[in-house]
DODOTI-195135 format. One record per residue (C-alpha): residue number from 1; x, y, z. Coordinates in steps of 0.2 Angstrom, whole numbers, padded with zeros to 4 digits. Each point is the difference from the previous one (the first is absolute). Example, Ala and Ser with C-alpha at 12.3 -4.5 7.8 and 13.67 -1.06 7.14 Angstrom:
# residues 2
    k   east  north     up
    1   0062  -0022   0039
    2   0006   0017  -0003
# end
This chain:
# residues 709
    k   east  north     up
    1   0083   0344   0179
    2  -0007   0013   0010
    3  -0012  -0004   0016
    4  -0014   0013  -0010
    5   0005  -0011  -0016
    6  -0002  -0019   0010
    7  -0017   0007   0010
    8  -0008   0002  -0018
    9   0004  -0016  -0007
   10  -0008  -0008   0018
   11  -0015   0009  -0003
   12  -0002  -0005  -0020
   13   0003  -0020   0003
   14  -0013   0002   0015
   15  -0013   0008  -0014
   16   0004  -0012  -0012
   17  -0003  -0015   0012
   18  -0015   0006   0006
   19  -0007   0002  -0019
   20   0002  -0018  -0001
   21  -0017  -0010  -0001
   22  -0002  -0014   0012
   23  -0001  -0019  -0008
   24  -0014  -0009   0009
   25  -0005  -0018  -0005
   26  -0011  -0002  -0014
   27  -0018  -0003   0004
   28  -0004  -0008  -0016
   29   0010  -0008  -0017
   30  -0008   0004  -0017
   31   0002  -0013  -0015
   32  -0008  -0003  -0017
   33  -0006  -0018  -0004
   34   0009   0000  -0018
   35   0008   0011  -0013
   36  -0012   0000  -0016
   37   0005   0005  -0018
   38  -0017   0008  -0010
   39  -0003   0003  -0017
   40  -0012   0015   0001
   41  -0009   0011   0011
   42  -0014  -0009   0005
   43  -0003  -0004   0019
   44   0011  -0015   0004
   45  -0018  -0010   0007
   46   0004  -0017   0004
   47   0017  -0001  -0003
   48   0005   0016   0012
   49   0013  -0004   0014
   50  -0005   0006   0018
   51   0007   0013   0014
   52   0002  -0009   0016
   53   0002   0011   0015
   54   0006  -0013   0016
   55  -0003   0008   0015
   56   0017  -0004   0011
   57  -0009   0009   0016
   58  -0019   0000   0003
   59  -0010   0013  -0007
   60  -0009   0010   0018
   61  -0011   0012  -0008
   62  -0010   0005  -0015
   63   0014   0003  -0013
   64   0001   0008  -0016
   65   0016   0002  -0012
   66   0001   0003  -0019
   67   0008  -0009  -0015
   68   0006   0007  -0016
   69   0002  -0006  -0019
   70   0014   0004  -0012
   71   0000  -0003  -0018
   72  -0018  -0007   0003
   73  -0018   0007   0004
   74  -0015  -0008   0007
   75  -0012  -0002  -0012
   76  -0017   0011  -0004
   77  -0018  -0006  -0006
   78  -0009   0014  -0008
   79   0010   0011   0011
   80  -0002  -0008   0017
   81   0018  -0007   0008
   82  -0005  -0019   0002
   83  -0001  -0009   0016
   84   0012  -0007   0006
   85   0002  -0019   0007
   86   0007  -0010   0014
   87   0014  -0012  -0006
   88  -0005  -0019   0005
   89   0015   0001   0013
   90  -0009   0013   0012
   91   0000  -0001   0020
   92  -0001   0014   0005
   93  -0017   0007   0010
   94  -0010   0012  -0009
   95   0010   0004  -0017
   96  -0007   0013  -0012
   97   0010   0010  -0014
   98  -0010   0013  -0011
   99   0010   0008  -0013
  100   0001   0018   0001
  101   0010   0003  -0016
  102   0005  -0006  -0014
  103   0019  -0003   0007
  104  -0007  -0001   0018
  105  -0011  -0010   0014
  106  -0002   0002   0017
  107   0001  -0016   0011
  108  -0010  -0004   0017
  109   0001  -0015   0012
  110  -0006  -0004   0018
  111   0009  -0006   0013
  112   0009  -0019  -0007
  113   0011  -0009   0010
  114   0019  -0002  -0005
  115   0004  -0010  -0014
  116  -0017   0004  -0010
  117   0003   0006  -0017
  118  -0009   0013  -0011
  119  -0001  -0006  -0017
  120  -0007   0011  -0012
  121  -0004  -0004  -0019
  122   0007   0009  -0013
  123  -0010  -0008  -0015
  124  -0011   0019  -0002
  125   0020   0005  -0004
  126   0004   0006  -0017
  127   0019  -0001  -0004
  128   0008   0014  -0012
  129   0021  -0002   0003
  130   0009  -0008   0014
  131  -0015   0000   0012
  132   0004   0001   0019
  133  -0009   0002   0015
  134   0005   0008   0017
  135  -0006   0001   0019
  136  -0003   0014   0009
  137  -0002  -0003   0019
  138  -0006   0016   0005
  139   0010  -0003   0017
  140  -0010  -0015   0006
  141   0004  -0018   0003
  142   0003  -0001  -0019
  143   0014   0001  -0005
  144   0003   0013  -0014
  145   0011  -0010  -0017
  146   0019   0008   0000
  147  -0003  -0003  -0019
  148  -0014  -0004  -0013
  149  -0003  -0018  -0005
  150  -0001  -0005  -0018
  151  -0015  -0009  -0002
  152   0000   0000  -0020
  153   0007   0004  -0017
  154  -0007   0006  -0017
  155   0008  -0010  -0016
  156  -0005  -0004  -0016
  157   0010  -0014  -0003
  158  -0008  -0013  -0012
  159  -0003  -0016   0003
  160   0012  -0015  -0006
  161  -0001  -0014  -0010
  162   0005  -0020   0001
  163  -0005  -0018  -0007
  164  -0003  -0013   0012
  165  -0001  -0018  -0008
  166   0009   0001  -0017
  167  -0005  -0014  -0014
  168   0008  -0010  -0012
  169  -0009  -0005  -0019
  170   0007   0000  -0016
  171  -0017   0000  -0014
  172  -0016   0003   0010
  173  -0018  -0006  -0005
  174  -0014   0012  -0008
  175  -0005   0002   0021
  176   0018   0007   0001
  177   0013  -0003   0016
  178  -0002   0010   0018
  179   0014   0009   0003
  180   0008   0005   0019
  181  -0011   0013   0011
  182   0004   0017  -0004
  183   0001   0007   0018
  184  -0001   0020   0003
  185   0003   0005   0016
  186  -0004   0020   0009
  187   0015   0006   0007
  188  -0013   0015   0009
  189  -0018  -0004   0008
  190  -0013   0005  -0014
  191   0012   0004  -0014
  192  -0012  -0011  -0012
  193  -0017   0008   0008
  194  -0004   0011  -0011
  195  -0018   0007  -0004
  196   0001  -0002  -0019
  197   0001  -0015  -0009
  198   0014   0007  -0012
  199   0011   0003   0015
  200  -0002  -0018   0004
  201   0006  -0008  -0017
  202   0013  -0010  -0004
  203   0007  -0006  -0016
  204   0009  -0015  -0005
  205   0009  -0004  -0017
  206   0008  -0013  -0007
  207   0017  -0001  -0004
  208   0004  -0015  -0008
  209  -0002   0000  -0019
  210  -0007  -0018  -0001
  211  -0015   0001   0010
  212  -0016   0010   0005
  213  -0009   0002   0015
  214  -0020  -0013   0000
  215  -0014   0012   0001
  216  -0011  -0005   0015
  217   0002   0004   0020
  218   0014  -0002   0014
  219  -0004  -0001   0017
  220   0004   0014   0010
  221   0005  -0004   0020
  222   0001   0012   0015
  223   0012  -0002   0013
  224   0008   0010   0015
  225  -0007   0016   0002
  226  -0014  -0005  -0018
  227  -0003  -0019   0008
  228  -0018   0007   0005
  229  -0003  -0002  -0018
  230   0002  -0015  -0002
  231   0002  -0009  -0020
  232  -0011   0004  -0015
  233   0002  -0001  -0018
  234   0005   0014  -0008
  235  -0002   0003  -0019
  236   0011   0008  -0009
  237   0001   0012  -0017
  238   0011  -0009  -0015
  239   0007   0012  -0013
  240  -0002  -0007  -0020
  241   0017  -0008   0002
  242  -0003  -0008   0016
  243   0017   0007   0005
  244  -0006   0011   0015
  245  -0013  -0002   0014
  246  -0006   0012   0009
  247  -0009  -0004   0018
  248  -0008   0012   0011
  249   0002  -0004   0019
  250  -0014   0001   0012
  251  -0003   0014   0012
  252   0003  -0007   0018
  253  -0011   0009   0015
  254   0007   0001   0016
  255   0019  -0008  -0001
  256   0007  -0007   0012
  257   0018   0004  -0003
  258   0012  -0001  -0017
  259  -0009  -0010  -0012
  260   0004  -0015  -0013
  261  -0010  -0005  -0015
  262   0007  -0017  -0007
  263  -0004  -0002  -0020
  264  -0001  -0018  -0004
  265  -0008  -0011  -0015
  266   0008   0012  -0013
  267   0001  -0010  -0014
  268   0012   0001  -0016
  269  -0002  -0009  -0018
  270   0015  -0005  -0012
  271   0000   0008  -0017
  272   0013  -0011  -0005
  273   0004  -0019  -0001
  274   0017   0001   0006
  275  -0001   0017   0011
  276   0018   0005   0005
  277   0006  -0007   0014
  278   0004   0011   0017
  279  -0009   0011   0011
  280  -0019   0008  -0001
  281  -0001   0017   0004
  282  -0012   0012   0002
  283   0000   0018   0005
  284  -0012   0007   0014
  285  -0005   0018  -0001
  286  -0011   0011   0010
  287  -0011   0012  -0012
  288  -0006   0018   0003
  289   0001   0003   0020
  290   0003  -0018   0007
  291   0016  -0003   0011
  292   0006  -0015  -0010
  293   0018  -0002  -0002
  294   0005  -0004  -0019
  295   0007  -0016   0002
  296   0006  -0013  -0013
  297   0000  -0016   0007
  298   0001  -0019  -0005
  299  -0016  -0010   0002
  300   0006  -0018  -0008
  301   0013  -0009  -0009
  302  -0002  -0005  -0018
  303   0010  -0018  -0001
  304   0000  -0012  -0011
  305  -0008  -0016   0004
  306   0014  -0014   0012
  307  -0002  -0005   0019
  308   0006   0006   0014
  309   0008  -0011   0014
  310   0008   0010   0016
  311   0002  -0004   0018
  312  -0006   0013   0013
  313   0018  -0003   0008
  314   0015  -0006  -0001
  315   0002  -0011   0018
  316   0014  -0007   0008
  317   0001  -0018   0006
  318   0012  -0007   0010
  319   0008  -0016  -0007
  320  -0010  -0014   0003
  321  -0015   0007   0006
  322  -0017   0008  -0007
  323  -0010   0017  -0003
  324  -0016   0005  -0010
  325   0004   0009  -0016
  326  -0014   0010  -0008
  327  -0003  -0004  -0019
  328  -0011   0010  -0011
  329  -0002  -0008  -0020
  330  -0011   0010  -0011
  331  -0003   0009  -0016
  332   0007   0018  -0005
  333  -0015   0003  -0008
  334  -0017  -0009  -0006
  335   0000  -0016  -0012
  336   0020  -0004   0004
  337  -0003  -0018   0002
  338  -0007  -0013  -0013
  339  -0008  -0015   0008
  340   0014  -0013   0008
  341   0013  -0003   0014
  342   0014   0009   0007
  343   0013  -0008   0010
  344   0009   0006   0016
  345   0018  -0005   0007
  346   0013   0001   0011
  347   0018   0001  -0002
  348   0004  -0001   0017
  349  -0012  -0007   0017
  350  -0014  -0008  -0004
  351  -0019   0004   0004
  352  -0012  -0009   0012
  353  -0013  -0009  -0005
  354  -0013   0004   0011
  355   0003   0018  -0001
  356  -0001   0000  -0020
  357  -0015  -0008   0000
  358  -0009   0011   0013
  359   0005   0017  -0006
  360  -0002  -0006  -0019
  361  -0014  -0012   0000
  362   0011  -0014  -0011
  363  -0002  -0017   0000
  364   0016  -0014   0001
  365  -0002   0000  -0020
  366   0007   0017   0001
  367   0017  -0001   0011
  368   0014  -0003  -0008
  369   0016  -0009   0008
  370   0017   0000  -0003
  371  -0001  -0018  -0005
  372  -0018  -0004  -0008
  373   0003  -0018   0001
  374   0005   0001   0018
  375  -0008   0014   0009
  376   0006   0006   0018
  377  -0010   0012   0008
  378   0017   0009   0004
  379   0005   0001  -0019
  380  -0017   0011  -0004
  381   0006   0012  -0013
  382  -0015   0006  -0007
  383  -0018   0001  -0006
  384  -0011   0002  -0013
  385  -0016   0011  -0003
  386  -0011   0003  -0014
  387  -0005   0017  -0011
  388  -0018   0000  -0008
  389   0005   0012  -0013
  390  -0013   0013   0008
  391  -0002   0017  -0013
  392  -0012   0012   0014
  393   0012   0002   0015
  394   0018   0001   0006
  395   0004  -0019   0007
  396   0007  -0001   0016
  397   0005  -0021   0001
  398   0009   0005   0014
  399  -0005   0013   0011
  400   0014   0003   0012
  401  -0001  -0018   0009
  402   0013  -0004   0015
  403   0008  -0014  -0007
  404   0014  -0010   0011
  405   0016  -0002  -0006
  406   0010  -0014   0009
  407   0018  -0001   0000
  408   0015  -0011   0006
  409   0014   0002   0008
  410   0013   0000  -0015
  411  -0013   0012  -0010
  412   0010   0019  -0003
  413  -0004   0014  -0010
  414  -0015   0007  -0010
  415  -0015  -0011  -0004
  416  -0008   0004  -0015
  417  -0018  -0005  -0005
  418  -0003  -0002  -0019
  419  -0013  -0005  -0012
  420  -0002  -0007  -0017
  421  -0017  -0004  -0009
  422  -0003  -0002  -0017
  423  -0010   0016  -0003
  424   0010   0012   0012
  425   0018   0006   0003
  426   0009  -0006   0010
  427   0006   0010   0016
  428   0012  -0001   0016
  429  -0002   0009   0017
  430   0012  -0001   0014
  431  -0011  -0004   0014
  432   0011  -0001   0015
  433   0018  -0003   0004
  434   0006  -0014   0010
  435   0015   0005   0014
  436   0009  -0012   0011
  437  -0004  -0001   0018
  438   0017  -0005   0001
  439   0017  -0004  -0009
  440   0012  -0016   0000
  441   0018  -0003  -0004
  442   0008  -0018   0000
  443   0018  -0005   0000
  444  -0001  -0017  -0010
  445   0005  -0017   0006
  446   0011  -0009  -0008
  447  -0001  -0020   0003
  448   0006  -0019  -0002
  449  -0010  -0014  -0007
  450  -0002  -0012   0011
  451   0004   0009   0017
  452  -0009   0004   0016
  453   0004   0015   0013
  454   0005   0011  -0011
  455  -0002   0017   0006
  456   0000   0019  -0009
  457  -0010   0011  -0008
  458  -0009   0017   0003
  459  -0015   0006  -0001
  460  -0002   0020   0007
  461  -0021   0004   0002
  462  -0002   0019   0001
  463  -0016   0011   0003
  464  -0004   0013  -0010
  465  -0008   0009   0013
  466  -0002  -0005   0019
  467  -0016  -0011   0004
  468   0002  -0008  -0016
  469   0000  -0016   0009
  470  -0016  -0002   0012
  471   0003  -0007   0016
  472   0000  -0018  -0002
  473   0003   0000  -0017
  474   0007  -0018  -0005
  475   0014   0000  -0014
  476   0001  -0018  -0009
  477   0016  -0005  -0008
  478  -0003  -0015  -0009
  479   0008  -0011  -0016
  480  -0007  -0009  -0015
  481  -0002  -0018   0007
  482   0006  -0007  -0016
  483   0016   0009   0000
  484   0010  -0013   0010
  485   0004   0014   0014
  486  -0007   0000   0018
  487   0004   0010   0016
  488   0009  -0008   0012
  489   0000   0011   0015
  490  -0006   0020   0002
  491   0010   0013  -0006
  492   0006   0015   0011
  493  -0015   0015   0000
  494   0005   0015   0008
  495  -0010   0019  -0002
  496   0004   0015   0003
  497  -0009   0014   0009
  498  -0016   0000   0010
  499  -0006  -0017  -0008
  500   0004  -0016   0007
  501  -0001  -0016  -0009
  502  -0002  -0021   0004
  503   0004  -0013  -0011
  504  -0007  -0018  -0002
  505  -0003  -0015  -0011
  506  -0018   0000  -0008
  507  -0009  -0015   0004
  508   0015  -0007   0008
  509   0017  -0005  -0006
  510   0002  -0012  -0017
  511   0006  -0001  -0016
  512  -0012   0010  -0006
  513  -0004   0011   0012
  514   0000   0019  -0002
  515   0007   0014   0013
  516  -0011   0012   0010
  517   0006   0018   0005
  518  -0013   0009   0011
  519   0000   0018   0002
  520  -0005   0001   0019
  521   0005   0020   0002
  522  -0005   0009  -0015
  523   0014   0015  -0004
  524  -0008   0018   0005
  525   0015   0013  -0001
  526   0007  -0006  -0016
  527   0001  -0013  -0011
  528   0006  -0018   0004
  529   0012  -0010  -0008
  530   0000  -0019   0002
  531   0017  -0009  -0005
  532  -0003  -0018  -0003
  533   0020  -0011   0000
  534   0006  -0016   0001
  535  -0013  -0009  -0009
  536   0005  -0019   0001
  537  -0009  -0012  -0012
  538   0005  -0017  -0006
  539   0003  -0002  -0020
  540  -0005  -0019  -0006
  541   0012  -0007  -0013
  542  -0013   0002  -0013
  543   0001   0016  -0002
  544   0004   0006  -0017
  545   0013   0015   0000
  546  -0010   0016  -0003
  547  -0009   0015   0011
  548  -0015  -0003   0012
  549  -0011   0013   0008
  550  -0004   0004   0018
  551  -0019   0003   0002
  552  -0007   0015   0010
  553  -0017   0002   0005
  554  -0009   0012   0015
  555  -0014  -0003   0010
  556  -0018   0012  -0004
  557   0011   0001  -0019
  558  -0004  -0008  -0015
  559   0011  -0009  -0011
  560   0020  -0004   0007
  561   0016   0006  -0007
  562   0013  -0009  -0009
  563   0019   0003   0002
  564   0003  -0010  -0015
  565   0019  -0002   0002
  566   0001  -0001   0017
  567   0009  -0019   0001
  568   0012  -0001  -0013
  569   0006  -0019  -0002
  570   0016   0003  -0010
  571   0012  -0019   0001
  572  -0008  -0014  -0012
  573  -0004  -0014   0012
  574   0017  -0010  -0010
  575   0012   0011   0008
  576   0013  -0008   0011
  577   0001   0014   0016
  578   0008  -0002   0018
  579  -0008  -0002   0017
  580  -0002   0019  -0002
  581  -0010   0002  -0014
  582   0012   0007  -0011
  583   0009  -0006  -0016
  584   0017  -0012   0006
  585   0014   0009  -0007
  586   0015   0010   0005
  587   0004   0019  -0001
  588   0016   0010   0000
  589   0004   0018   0002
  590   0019   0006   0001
  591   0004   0021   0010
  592   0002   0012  -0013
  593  -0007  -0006  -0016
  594  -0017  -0001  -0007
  595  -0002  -0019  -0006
  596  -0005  -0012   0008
  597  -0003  -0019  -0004
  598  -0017  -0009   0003
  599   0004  -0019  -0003
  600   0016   0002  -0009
  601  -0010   0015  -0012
  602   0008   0018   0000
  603  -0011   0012   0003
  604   0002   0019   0004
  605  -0008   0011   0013
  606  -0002   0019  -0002
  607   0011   0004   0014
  608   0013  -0009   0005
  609   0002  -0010   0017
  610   0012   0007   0018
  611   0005  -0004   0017
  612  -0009   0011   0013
  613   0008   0000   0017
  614   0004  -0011   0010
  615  -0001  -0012  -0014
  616  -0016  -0001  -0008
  617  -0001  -0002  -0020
  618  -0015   0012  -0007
  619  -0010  -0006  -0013
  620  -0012   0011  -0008
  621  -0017  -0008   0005
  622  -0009  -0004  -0018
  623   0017  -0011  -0005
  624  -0001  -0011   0017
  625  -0016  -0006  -0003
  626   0002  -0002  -0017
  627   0015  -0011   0004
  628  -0009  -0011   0011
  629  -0013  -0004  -0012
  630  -0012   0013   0003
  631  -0010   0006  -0016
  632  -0001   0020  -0001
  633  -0019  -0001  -0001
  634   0003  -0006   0019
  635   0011   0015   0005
  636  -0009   0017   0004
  637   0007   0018   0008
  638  -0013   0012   0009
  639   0004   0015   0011
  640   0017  -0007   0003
  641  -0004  -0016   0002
  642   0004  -0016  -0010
  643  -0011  -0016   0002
  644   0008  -0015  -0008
  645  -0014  -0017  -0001
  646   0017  -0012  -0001
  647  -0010  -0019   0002
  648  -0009  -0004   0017
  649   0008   0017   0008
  650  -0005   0017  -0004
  651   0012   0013   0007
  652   0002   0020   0002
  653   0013   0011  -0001
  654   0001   0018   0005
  655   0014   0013  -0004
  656   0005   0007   0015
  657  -0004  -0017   0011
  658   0007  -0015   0006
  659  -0015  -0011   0003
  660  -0006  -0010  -0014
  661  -0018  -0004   0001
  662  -0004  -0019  -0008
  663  -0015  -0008   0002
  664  -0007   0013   0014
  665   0015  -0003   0010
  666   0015   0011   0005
  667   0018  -0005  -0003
  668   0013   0009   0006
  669   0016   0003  -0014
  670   0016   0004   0003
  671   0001   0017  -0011
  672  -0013   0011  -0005
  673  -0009  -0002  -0018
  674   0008   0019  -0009
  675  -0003   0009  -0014
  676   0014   0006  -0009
  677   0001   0010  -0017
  678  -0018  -0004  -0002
  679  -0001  -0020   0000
  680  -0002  -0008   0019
  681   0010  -0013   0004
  682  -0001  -0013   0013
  683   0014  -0014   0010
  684  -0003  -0015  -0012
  685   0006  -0010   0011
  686  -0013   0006   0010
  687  -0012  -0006  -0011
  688   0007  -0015  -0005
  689  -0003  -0006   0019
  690  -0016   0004   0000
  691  -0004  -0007  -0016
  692   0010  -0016   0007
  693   0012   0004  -0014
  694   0018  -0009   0005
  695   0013   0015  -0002
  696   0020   0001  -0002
  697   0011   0012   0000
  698   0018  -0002  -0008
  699   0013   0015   0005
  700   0012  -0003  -0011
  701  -0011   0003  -0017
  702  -0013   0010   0009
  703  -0015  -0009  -0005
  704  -0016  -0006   0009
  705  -0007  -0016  -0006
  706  -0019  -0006   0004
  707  -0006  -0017  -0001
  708  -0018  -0005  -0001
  709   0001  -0018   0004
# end
């Protein structure tokens, strides 16, 4: 580029710097109060918005500036602009604003300090389109708008219409039924402000085929922007069929916003005995110039007569404890009910007394019990009330009372409420659902007759979620006195997690006595799991052969659990058993074959016995506690693990391990328990030692032989 060339662009850039105006801060900020939507062009009045000026720096001097309308125009009377008003939120010293056009005003303030506003009223302000409204500073501390504001729109929308409190009745009286509130609704301030009265008028037809509107009046309510108006009656022009009514709504001066006329008391009378069931509609209309949408809308339902029994919620109540349910009983429409009673019940939980009597006013007369000759306030199923057979009005017998349902610790699932009465149908609701707070698995016990010390069993206590179990929750395991079966000394507790757990006799050690678990740390990161083992109870030697529960119950709970099957006594008391526990008798297995001999018998296994190095011979588990008299009820495999109940000893093998765990105790084995080909086998030898099982071993035929002595 040449230096002439470079000089010129200099000299350009310099010119268009200098052409640059220079941004100072503003001296004021301009705002609306609202955004308006209008129906027609008269001044806005009461419902205008406001321009507010904020001064950001003081106002020094005298000062005028200007402001300017868009889509809008101040309003004339007999050809004289109006006066214009301060708005409410003015500070400023010394405001005036005097309308020099019909698009125009000029604006003068005196000296105001900083952060005064000039609020001016634009309720002489009549709005033809998208109406806006700008500032113009006039190069004093007011600060000139980089845009117009909108400060209202023009719309004809119409207004909508809705029912509010639909009804229910089947025939109706010669006074007729109410139906629901027909509610209409402006979408624009003053759409339903007209001068004439036929621009005001609504019609309302019937569009159910078996029934006609009642002459007479409705009562007409104001709200929102019409609430000035307050309710009157309203009456009403019926056409020979009594199939449309046409209303004409009230003239409202001086809203104070959108309006809402609420039309209630509207009455309709059945044609027909038995009217078809279903919905009643009607269709809302605005005549001539009136901004009413047309609507069709419902306004009751036609049912036949019955009751109606529902529950405002479904709750959810953790097992073994309480919450509120709220019951309403009623009938779908008028004259339902003949005179007499109606029973309530359960299926699961149980009500409390108190409660029922309070919130339904019954006497003891009316509960009824799960037993009626032997009534427990924790077996309260249910109630009666009575029906008078009233014809005028829709009964409510029940009328959403908080009634409590109770349940135990062993109650699950759904729980229904149903009735029955003479003169109604009958009906079922599902009131709440019952959910454990936590969940329990037991690994039986199998036992002797007539033994003491014998030690096994399981029982696994899981929460379903952590803080199940409060701190200082007590767990009570206890047994049916008459059973014949007592604790002897406490079982093993142990929890995992953040909890933490201690373990005591309840009212101190005896026969009868009952064992404590106290939850002193409650879990807080996750769930706790509490593993209750080597339960040892004595077994008297009246004890029939047969299965007998374990009792569970919780402290703050109601009701306990039962693991019914928890202490299996399997050997009639008649049977002749060793020192062990176990049957007397002799068992042999020879290497390589399948068979084996309990007593003399052949019997066959599903894999055959081997010799594992250095020496041992493999048995597969389930056959060496079958031969040594244990019955396959009494053998159980979980996660790898096989826990055999053989006699006084209960003993645990684990694939991959060679520790046996019997009674709580670890015993060392001289091979590991395998798994091969899908069966795990142990050393019987092994076993037969612990069990105190006399074994030999013959090279020469290869068979082990085990006597029970």
């Amino acid at each position: 580029m040449k230096l002439r060339q470079k000089l010129a662009v200099v000299l350009a850039s310099a010119m268009v710097v200098t052409a640059v105006p220079v941004v100072t801060m503003a001296a004021s900020t301009t705002s609306v109060t609202k955004t308006i939507t209008v129906a027609n062009e008269d001044p806005l009045g009461a419902v205008a918005p406001a321009l507010n000026i904020k001064l950001t720096d003081a106002v020094t001097t005298r000062t005028q500036f200007y402001i300017t309308l868009e889509n809008a125009k101040f309003n004339k009377t007999n050809d004289v602009l109006d006066a214009i008003a301060i708005g409410s939120a003015n500070t400023a010293n010394g405001v005036s604003v005097v309308a020099t056009s019909e698009t125009e005003a000029t604006v003068v303030v005196d000296p105001s300090d900083k952060d005064k506003i000039i609020s001016i009223s634009l309720s002489t302000v009549k709005v033809t389109g998208e109406a806006k409204i700008s500032v113009d500073g006039n190069d004093t501390e007011i600060s000139s708008t980089s845009s117009p504001i909108v400060f209202a729109n023009k719309s004809d929308s119409k207004a909508v219409v809705t029912v509010k409190d639909d009804t229910k009745f089947f025939t109706t009286s010669s006074a007729g039924e109410k139906v629901g509130t027909i509610v209409i609704t402006e979408q624009v301030a003053g759409s339903l402000l007209k001068d004439a009265d036929a621009d005001r008028t609504i019609e309302i037809e019937m569009e159910h085929s078996d029934f006609e509107f009642v002459a007479g009046t409705v009562t007409l309510k104001g709200s929102k922007g019409f609430s000035s108006y307050g309710s009157t009656t309203l009456t009403g022009t019926l056409d020979k069929d009594k199939q449309t009514l046409t209303l004409v709504l009230p003239k409202v001066t001086d809203p104070a916003g959108k309006g809402v006329w609420e039309i209630s008391n509207l009455r309709v009378k059945s044609l027909d005995k038995s009217p078809e069931t279903g919905d009643l509609n009607v269709s809302v209309e605005g005549k001539n110039d009136t901004k009413v949408e047309y609507k069709e809308v419902k306004v009751a339902t036609v049912a036949e007569y019955g009751t109606e029994l529902t529950v405002a919620e479904k709750k959810t109540i953790k097992s073994g404890k309480d919450e509120k349910v709220k019951i309403t009983y009623k009938e779908v429409t008028a004259d339902s009910t003949a005179k007499g009673e109606v029973e309530f019940t359960l299926d699961k939980g149980y009500f409390e007394k108190a409660n029922l009597k309070k919130e339904l006013g019954i006497s003891d007369d009316d509960l009824i019990y799960k037993d009626m000759k032997d009534k427990k306030d924790d077996e309260l199923i249910g109630f009666v009330i009575k029906t008078a057979g009233k014809d005028s009005d829709v009964e409510k017998f029940i009328d959403g009372k908080e009634l409590k349902v109770i349940t135990k610790l062993d109650t699950e699932g759904d729980i229904t409420l149903s009735t029955y009465g003479r003169y109604v149908e009958e009906q079922t609701v599902v009131v709440a659902e019952a959910k454990p707070n936590f969940t329990i698995k037991a690994e039986a016990m199998t036992l002797k007759v007539g033994q003491s010390k014998q030690v096994g069993g399981k029982l696994v206590i899981t929460e379903n979620e952590k803080g199940a179990f409060a701190k200082n929750s007590v767990i009570t395991l206890n047994l049916a006195d008459e059973d014949g079966i007592s604790f002897t000394e406490l079982p093993k507790v142990t929890v995992d997690g953040s909890s933490k757990v201690k373990v005591d006799w309840k009212n101190g050690k005896s026969t009868t006595s009952a064992i404590e678990i106290t939850l002193t740390k409650a879990s807080k990161d996750e769930p706790a799991t509490i593993t209750v083992e080597g339960v040892e109870v004595k077994v008297d030697r009246t004890v029939p052969q047969g299965t007998y529960e374990l009792k569970l119950g919780v402290s703050d709970y109601n009701g306990e659990l039962k693991s019914k099957d928890f202490f299996v006594v399997g050997t009639p008391n008649v049977e002749e058993l060793a020192a062990n526990g176990l049957p007397k008798g002799t068992a042999a297995f020879t290497i390589g074959s399948k068979e084996y001999t309990i007593n003399g018998k052949v019997a066959t296994m599903d894999a055959a016995a081997y010799i594992q190095d250095p020496g041992y011979t493999m048995v597969p588990v389930r056959y060496v506690a079958t031969a040594f008299g244990v019955s396959e009820k009494d053998i159980l495999f979980s996660a790898g693990t096989a826990t055999i109940f053989a006699g006084s000893r209960t003993v645990q093998l684990t694939a991959g391990s060679d520790v046996a765990i019997v009674n709580g105790a670890s015993i060392k084995l001289a091979t590991k328990v395998v798994v091969k080909d899908g069966r795990t086998y142990a050393p019987v030898g092994e076993v037969a030692k612990i069990l105190g099982i006399t074994p030999n071993w013959d090279a020469t035929t290869k068979v082990a032989t085990f006597e029970n002595k």
